[in-house]
N, C-alpha and C positions, 0 to 999 in steps of 0.2 A: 672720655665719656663712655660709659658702658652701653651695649646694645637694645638697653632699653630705656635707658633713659633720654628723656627730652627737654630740646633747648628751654631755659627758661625766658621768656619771650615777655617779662614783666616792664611796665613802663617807667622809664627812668626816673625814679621823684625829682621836679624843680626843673623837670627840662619840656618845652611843648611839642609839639609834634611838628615833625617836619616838613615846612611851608616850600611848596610848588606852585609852578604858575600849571595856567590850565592850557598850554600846548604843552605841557611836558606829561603832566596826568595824562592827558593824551597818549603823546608817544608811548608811555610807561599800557596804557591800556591795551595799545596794538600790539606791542611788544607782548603780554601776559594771553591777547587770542591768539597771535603766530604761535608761543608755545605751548599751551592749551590745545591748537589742532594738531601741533608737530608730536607730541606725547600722548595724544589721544585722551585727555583730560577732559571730563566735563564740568563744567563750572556750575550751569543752570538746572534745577532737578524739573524734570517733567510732572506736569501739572496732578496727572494722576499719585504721582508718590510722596507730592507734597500735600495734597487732600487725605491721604493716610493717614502721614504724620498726625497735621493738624487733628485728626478723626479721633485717634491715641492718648491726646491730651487732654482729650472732657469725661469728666466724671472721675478723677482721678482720686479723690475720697471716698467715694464710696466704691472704687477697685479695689482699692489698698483694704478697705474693711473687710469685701467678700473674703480679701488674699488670705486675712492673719492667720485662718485656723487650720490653714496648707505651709507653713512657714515657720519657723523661728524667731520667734516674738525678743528679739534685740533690743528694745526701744528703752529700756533702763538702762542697759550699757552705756560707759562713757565713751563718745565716738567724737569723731573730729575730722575736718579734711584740712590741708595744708598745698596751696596755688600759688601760681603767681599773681601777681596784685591785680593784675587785667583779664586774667581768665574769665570766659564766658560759661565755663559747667565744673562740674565739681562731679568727677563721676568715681573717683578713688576716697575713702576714709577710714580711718586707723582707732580701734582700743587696744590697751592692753593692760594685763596686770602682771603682778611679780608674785608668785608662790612659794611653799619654801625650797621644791626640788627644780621649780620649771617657771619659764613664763611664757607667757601666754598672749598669743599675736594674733587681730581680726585686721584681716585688709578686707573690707567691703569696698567691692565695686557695682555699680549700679547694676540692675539687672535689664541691658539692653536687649537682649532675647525675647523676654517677657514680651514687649513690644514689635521687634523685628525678628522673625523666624521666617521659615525657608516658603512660608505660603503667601508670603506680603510681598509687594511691591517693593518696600523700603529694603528687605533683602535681595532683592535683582538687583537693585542698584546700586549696592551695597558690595557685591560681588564684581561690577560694571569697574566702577572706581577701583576700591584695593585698600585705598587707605585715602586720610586727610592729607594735602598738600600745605606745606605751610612755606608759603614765599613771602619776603622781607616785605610785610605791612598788607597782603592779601592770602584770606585764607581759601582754598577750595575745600569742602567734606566730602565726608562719605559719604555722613547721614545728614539729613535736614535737623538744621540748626535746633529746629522745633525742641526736637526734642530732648538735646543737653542741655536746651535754658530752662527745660520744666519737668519730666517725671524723670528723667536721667542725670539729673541735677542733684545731689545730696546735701542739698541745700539747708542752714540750721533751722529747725524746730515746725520740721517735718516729716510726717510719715513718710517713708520712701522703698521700694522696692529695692532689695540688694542680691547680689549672689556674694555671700561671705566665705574667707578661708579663715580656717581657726587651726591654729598652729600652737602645739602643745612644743616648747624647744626644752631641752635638756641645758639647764642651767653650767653646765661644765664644758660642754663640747657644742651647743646650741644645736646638733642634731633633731631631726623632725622625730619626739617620741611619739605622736599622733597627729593627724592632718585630718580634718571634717572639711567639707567642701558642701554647701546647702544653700537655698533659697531661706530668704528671712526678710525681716521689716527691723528697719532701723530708722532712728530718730538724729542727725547729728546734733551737737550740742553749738557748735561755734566753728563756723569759718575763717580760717585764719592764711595771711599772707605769707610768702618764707622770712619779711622781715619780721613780721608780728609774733611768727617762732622763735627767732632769734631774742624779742623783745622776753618773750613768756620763759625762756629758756635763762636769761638772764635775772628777772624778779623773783625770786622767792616768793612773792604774796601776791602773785597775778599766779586767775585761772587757769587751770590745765596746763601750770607749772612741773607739779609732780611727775603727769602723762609725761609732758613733752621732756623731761629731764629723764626718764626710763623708759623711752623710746627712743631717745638717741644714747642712751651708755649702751643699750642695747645695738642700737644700729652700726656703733664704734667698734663694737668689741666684732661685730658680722664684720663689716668691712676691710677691719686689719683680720681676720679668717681669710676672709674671700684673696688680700695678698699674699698671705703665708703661706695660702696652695696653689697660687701661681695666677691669679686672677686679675690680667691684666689692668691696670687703670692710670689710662691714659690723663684723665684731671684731678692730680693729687691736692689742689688747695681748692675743693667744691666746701661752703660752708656748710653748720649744722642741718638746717632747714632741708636744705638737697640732700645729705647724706642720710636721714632720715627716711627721706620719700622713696630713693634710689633703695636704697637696701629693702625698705619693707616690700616694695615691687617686687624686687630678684628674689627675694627669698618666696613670695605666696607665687611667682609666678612657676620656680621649682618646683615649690612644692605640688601646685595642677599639676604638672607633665609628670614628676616622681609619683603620684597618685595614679597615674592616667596607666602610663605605661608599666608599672612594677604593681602595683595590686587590681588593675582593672585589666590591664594586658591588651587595650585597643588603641587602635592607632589614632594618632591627634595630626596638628600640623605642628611639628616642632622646629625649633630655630636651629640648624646647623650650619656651624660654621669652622670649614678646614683651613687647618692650621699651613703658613706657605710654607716653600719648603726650606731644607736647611740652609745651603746659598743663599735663599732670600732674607733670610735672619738675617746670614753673617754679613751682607752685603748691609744691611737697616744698621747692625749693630756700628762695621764700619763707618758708616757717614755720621753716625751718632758721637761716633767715639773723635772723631776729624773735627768735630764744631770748636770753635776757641771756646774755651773756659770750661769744657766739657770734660767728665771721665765716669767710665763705666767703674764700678766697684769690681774687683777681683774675683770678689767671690760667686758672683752673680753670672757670668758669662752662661754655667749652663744651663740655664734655665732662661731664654730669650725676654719672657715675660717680665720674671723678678730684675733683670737686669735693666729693663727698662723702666719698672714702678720705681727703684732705686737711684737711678740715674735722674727721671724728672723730681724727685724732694731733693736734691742738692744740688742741680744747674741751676745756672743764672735766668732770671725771668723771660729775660731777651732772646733764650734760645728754647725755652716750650713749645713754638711754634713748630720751630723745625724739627726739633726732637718726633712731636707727634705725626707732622709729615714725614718724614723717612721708615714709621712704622705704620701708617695706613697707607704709602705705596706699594708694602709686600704683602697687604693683608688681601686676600679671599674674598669676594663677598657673602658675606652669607646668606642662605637662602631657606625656605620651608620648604619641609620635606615628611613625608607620611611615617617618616622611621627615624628614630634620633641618632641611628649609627654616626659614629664619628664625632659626637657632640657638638658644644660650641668651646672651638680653644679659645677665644679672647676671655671668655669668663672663665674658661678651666673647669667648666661643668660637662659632667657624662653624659645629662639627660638637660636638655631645655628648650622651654615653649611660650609663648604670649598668651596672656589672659589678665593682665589689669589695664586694658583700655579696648574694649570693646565698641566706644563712639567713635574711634579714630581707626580701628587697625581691622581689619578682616580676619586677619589669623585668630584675633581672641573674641570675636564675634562667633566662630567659628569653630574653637573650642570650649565657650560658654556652650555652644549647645550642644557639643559631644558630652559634656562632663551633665549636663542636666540629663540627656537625652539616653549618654550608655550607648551610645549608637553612632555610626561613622555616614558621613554624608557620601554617595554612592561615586560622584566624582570626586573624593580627598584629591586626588593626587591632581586634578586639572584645578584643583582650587588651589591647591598648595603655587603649582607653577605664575598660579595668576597673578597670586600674592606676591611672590616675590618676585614676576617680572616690573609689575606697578609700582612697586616700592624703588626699584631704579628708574622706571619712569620718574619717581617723585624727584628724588634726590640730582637728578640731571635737570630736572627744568629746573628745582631751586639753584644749581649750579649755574648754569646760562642766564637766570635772572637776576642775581649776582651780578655777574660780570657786568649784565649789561647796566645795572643802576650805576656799576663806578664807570663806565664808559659816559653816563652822562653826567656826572660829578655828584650823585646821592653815596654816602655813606652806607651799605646794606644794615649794617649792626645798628646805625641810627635809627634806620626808616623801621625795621625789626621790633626797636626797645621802645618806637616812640611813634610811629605810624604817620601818615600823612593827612596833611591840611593844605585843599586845592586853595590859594587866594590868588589876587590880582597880577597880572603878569609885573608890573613895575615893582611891587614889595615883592617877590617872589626873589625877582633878578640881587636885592638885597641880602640875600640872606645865604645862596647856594656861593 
């Protein structure tokens, strides 16, 4: 899974959620404060930053009216977002068209600046956190909920505040021949699930057919680029729908930082991430190559990355697990940083940085408003650090909370895809 994409956390169709008795919710609750104080996580927003929020959400048509004639009047473009089936906001959506030299890519993300800037409350606390924690069937945020259920929502067949990239690509080589980065007002037309892509992707004479079948030829042809130059990818059988959203991400979120850093020349928080070193390769490649049923391609060895995109499309299923563990135990974590030196080697990009999820991440809350603003926030570099210490805080407690649900015999990936349902300790005991 690439560095910026995120688990799909959709609920299992035909399955119901997973039934606990109420001392185990229990235990599961003490369990999530013990590591909430041990990670310095807060779960509860104080009363002040949730009266913000709340504050934010009224009048939100007649904002969007004053906005239009400061903005980019989108609202006749064909736009769309594409979630998992359970998602709560919709804060990413996509048009696009085919021209005859180029086409033409819009990743709107909501415009959560607009809202949370560096004079709100909701921005201290915002900075406080770091990022959304997402542990198997509880979420903690960054931001109050408030506000990706309703003006950070890009929700169909409404006006919405966006910060849009518009991505002129070079039909040949998909090179960025122009990149616009703006405030606008967009309209989505249809909400769709990644199965309901898959469905529209399959009919010919279903809606937003066309879109979704020349946003993914398009996302195909990015994706086997992004291997060809060495760009690792760790889950070679992600369906349509994923491949789609992943790629238009990677690509608008390059393109901010190639905008930011090569014609604006200011510093952002970009994602760098150093490559281990050569021992550590050949030691991953070793244990890869040792697995029964396993073989590296020959040709592939120098290039660590291509060796192992090649190796998981012809190993046996049973051994993806381990292939992908022996190549994130040698891997770096990567961190933000005020300079992109060194880039990020998992993607094999020069230059990259976070900006399509501004509800969830601080980094791109935080480069939305470098790239509106033109201007670097005076502590970059203590914010950079915070980011990326919080984001290992995140990923250590979803690691330990983990553990501990199979310590009590819950499933993580079940509780995950299907969430929990407290019932009577007798039916409970049935069913674990």
């Amino acid at each position: 899974m690439s560095d910026d994409a995120q688990a799909d956390a959709g609920t299992v169709e035909g399955q119901g959620p997973v039934e606990v008795s109420e001392d185990l919710a229990r235990h599961l609750e003490n369990k999530r404060e013990e590591l909430f104080e041990k990670f310095e996580l807060r779960d509860e927003f104080p009363p002040e930053v949730l009266a913000e929020a709340e504050a934010r959400t009224e009048g939100v048509t007649a904002e969007i009216s004053d906005e239009i004639d400061e903005r980019k009047d989108l609202r006749e473009l064909t736009t769309w977002t594409t979630d998992p089936i359970d998602a709560q906001d919709f804060d990413d959506a996509l048009s696009i068209e085919e021209r005859d030299d180029e086409y033409v890519l819009w990743v709107h993300i909501a415009d959560v600046t607009h809202y949370v800037n560096p004079e709100t409350a909701m921005w201290d606390e915002a900075v406080e956190r770091g990022n959304t924690v997402y542990l198997p069937g509880y979420t903690v945020h960054m931001l109050p909920p408030v506000l990706a259920e309703t003006v950070c929502s890009l929700v169909p067949n409404e006006d919405r505040l966006a910060h849009t990239v518009e991505m002129h690509l070079d039909k040949e080589n998909l090179s960025y021949e122009n990149i616009e980065i703006y405030k606008s007002v967009i309209q989505s037309d249809e909400r769709l699930t990644y199965a309901e892509a898959e469905s529209r992707l399959e009919d010919p004479d279903a809606p937003l057919h066309e879109e979704n079948k020349l946003v993914y030829d398009l996302a195909e042809q990015m994706h086997e680029q992004r291997k060809e130059d060495g760009s690792l990818v760790l889950n070679p059988s992600r369906d349509r729908a994923h491949t789609i959203i992943e790629e238009c991400m990677l690509k608008a979120n390059k393109a901010v930082t190639h905008e930011l850093m090569w014609n604006r020349g200011v510093e952002a928080m970009y994602r760098v991430h150093p490559q281990p070193s050569p021992d550590e390769w050949s030691e991953a490649l070793r244990e890869i190559q040792d697995l029964d049923g396993v073989s590296i391609p020959g040709s592939t060895w120098d290039d660590p990355r291509k060796a192992v995109n090649a190796t998981l499309e012809e190993a046996p299923g049973r051994q993806l697990d381990k292939i992908q563990w022996a190549v994130m135990k040698v891997m770096p974590r990567a961190r933000y940083m005020n300079d992109p030196f060194g880039g990020h080697h998992a993607l094999n990009f020069e230059i990259y940085g976070h900006f399509t999820s501004p509800i969830r991440r601080l980094s791109d809350l935080i480069n939305h408003w470098i790239v509106y603003q033109n201007d670097v926030p005076e502590n970059l570099i203590e914010l950079c650090d915070r980011a990326s210490d919080k984001q290992k805080d995140a990923e250590q407690c979803e690691r330990e909370y983990k553990d501990f649900l199979q310590e009590v015999g819950l499933d993580p990936m079940a509780v995950n895809n299907r969430g929990i349902e407290v019932v009577d300790s007798a039916e409970a005991d049935k069913t674990i």
